[in-house]
C-alpha positions in Angstrom: -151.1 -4.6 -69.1 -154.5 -3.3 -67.3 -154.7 -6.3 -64.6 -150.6 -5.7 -63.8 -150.7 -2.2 -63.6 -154.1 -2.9 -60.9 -152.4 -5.0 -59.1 -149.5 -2.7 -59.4 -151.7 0.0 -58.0 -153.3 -2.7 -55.1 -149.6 -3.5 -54.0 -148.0 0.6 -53.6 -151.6 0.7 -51.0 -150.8 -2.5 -49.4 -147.1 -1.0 -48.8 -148.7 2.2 -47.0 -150.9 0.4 -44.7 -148.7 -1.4 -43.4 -146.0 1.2 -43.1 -148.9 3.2 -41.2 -149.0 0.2 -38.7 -145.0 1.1 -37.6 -144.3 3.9 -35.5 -141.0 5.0 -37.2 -139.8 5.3 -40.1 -137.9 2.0 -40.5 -134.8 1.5 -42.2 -134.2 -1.3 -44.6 -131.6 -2.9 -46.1 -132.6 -5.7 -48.4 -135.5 -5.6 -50.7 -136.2 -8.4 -53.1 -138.9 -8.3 -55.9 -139.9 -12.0 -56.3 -141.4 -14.1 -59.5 -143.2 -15.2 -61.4 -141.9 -12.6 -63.3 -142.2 -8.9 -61.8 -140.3 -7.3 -64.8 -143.7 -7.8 -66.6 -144.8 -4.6 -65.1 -144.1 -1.2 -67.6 -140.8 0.6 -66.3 -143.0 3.8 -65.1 -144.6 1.3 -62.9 -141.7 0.0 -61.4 -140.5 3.2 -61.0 -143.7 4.2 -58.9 -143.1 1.1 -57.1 -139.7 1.8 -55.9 -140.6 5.5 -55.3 -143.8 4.2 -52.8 -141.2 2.0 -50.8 -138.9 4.9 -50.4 -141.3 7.0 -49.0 -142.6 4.6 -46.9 -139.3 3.3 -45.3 -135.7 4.5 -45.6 -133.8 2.7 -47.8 -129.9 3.8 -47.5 -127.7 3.9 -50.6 -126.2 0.7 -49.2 -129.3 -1.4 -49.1 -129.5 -4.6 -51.4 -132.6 -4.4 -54.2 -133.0 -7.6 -55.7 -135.7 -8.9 -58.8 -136.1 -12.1 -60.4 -136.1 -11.3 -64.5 -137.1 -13.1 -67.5 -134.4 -12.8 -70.3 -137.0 -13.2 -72.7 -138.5 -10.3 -71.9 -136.0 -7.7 -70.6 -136.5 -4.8 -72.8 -133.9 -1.5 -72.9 -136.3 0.3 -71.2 -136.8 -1.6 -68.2 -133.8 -2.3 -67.3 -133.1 1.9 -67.3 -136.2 1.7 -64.7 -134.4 -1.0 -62.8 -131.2 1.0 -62.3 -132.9 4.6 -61.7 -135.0 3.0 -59.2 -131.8 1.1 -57.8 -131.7 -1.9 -58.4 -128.2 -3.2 -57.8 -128.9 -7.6 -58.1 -130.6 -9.6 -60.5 -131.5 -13.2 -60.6 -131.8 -14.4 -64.3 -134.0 -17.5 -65.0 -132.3 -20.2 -67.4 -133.3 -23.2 -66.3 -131.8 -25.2 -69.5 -130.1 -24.1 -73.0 -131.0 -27.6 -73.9 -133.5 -26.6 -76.9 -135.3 -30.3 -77.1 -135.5 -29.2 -72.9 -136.6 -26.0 -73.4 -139.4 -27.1 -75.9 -140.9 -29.7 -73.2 -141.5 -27.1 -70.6 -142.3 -24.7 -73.2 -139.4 -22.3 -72.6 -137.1 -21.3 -75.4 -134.2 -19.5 -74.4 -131.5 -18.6 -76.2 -127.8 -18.0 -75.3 -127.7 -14.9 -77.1 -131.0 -13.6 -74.7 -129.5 -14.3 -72.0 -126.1 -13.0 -73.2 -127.8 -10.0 -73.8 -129.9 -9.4 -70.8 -126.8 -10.0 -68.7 -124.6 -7.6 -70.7 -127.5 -5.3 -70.8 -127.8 -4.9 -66.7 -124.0 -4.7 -66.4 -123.5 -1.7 -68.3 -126.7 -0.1 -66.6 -124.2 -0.8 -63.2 -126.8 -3.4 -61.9 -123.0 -5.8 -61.2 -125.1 -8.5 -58.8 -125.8 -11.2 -61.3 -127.7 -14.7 -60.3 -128.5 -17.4 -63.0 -131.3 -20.1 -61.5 -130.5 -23.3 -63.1 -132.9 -26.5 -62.7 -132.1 -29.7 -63.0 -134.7 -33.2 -63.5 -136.8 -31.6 -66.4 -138.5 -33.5 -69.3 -135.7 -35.0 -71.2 -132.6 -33.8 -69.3 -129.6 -35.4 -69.2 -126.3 -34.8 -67.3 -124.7 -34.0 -70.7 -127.2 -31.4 -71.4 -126.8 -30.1 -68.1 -123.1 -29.6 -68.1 -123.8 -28.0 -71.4 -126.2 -25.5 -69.9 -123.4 -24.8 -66.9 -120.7 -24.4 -69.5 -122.1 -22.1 -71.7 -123.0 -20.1 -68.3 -120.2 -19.8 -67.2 -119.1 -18.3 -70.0 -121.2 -15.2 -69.0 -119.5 -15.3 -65.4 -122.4 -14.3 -63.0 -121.5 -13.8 -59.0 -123.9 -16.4 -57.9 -126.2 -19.7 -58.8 -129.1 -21.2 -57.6 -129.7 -24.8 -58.7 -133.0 -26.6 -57.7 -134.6 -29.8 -58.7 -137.8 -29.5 -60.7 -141.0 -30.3 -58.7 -143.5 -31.8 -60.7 -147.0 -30.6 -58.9 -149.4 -31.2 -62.2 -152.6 -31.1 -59.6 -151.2 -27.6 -58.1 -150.0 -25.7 -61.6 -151.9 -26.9 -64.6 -149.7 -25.9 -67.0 -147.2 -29.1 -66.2 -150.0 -31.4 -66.8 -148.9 -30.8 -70.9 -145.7 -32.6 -69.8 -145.1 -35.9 -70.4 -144.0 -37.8 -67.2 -142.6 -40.7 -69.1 -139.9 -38.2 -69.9 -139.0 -36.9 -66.5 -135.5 -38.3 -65.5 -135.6 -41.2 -62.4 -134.4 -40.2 -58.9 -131.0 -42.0 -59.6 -131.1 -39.6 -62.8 -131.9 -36.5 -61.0 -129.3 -37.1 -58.6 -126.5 -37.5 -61.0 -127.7 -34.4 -62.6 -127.5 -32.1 -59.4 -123.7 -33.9 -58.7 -122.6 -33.2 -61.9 -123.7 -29.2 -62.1 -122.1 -29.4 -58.3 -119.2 -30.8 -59.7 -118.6 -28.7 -63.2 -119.6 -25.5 -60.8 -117.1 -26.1 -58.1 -114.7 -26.7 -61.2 -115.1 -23.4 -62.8 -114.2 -21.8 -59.5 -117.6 -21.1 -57.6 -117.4 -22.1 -53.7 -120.6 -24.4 -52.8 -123.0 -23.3 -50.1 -124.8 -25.4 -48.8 -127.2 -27.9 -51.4 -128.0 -25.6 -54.0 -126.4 -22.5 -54.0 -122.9 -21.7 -55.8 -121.1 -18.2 -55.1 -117.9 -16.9 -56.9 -115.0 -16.4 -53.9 -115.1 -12.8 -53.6 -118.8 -12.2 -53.7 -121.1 -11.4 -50.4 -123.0 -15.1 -49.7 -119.3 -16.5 -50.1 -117.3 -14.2 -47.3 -120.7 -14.0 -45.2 -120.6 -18.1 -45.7 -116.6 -18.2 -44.8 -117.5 -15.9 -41.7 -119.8 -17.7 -40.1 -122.7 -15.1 -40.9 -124.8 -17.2 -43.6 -128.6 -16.6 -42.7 -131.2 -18.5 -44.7 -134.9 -17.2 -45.5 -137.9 -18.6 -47.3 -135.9 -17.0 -50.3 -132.7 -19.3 -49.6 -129.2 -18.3 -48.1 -128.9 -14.8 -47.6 -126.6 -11.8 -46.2 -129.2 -10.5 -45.0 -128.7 -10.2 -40.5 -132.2 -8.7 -40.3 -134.3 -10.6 -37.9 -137.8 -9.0 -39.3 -139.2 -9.9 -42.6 -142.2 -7.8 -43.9 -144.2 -9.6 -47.2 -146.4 -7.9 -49.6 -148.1 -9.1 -52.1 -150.2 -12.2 -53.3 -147.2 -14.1 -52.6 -145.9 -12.5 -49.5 -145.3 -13.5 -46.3 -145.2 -12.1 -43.1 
């Protein structure tokens, strides 16, 4: 936990530099804790996190927070640190529930985590739910990913994200334990992302542009339906804002 809580640490300074740099107190409206996975952190960390934003800028009771989560790893705790610091949407990674998948990429998931994480962040009033699905893994079928999208479904979250795997071996080492002989062909990956398209738009979820799904009544959909879509480096988004600020080793500016 030392290098995350440093980094931690590096991150809240980062956030008061550049707040120095503004001559007001700004307001903002979305914020959105990216992955890997930044639920790694301990909840009292978050929780200073959150508290050295708001100081920094004025964040109304309105605003969006957003954080990508691991299901795996969601403890009790942490998602009590989520809603106290108010947290109010949460993208969940699944990826697959196909278990000979989820061995390939060294992932095991269950249903039940999942299941649990989700049921978890609902009762802790954190309502925003977003599942990230992938399609053209090791061994991935379009049977296995209509699977995967029924047994989602199930768990009815407002919104899905559904991208293509990129396999980058010479960028991120760890896919270099995959065996390429058991990726899917383009014809295959293509008939994977119509099919989840297809099962999505079934279950009732309006599509948004290539690889986003929204239920009718959620925000992206009506924004989408309006005319008032945006799209950042994050994907579509309700967000109007025409300033982005980044922090972090990942952020951009």
């Amino acid at each position: 936990e030392d290098p995350v809580a440093v980094y931690a640490s590096a991150l809240r300074c980062e956030i008061e530099l550049v707040s120095r740099q503004i001559d007001r107190r700004i307001k903002v409206e979305h914020i959105h804790f990216g992955g890997g996975t930044p639920t790694i952190m301990a909840p009292e960390t978050f929780v200073d996190l959150m508290g050295a934003v708001r100081q920094s800028f004025f964040v109304p009771s309105s605003a969006e927070i957003a954080i990508e989560i691991d299901p795996r790893t969601l403890t009790g705790q942490m998602i009590h640190a989520l809603a106290f610091g108010g947290v109010n949407r949460a993208s969940l990674g699944v990826q697959s529930f196909d278990p000979v998948v989820q061995r390939a990429i060294n992932r095991v998931q269950s249903f039940e985590e999942t299941a649990a994480a989700t049921t978890g962040l609902r009762r802790a009033g954190i309502c925003g739910i977003n599942f990230d699905l992938i399609y053209g893994l090791p061994h991935q079928t379009v049977a296995s990913c209509l699977d995967t999208v029924s047994r989602c479904v199930e768990l009815r979250p407002d919104r899905f994200s559904v991208f293509g795997y990129a396999h980058v071996p010479s960028f991120k080492k760890h896919q270099r334990k995959i065996d390429e002989a058991a990726l899917p062909d383009s014809l295959e990956r293509l008939r994977q992302s119509e099919a989840i398209a297809g099962a999505l738009k079934q279950a009732g979820y309006i599509q948004i542009g290539l690889d986003h799904f929204a239920l009718p009544d959620d925000a992206m959909a009506v924004a989408f339906r309006e005319g008032r879509l945006r799209r950042n480096f994050q994907g579509y988004t309700t967000d109007e804002s025409s300033v982005l600020l980044g922090f972090g080793a990942s952020g951009t500016q």
